[in-house]
N, C-alpha and C positions, 0 to 999 in steps of 0.2 A: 557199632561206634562209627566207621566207616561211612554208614549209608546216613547216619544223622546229620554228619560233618558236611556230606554231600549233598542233600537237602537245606541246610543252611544257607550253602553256596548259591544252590540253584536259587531258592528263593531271594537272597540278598541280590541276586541279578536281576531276577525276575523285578523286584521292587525298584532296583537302579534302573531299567529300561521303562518303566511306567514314570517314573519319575522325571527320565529323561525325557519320554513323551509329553509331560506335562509343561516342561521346563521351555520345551521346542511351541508349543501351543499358545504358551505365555508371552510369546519373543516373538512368535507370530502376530499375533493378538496388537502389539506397541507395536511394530512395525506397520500396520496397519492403522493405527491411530496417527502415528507420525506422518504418513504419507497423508494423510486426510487433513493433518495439522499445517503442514506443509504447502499442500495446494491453497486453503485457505488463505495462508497467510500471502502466498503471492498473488491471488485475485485479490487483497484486500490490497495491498502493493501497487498492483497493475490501478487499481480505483483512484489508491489515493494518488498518485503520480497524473494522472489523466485529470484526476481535480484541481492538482495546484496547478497545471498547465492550463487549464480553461482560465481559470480565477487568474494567470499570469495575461494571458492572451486579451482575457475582458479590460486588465486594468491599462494592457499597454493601447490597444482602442480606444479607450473614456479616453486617457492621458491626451491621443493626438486627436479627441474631439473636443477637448477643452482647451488645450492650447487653440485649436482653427476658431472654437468661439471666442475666447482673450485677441485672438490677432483682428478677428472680424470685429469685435468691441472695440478694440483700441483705434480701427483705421476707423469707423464709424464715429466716434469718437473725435478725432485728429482732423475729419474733414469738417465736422461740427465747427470747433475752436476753429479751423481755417474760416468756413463761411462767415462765422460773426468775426472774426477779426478785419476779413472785406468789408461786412457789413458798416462797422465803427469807421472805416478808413484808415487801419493802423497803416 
């Protein structure tokens, strides 16, 4: 009776440290996924930060080449209305 109780034992241990091994495997396993999930997601991070700063950079360039084209318009422009106003003799 003794030695059956005691094989029980062993066994239910034996089954708890496979179990445990499995458990630890498992936890490995996501741990490893996470890190991969991880990295991912900050090269996707690093990308898109680095994109809206070009797309920011390109709009604030157009912005002061389009304002220098409205000012070169406007004074081309402005000398225009001057010559013909000479022109008429206002």
């Amino acid at each position: 009776m003794a030695r059956n109780a005691l094989q029980k034992i062993e066994d239910h241990e034996k089954l708890c440290r496979i179990m445990q091994k499995q458990t630890h495997d498992k936890i490995h396993k996501l741990e490893r996924q996470i890190n991969r999930v991880e990295s991912i997601l900050l090269v996707s991070t690093g990308a898109l930060i680095s994109g809206m700063a070009y797309v920011i950079f390109a709009l604030i360039i157009r912005e002061k080449n389009f304002h220098a084209a409205i000012e070169t318009l406007y004074f081309k422009r402005k000398d225009q209305f001057y010559d013909r106003a000479t022109e008429r003799n206002w």
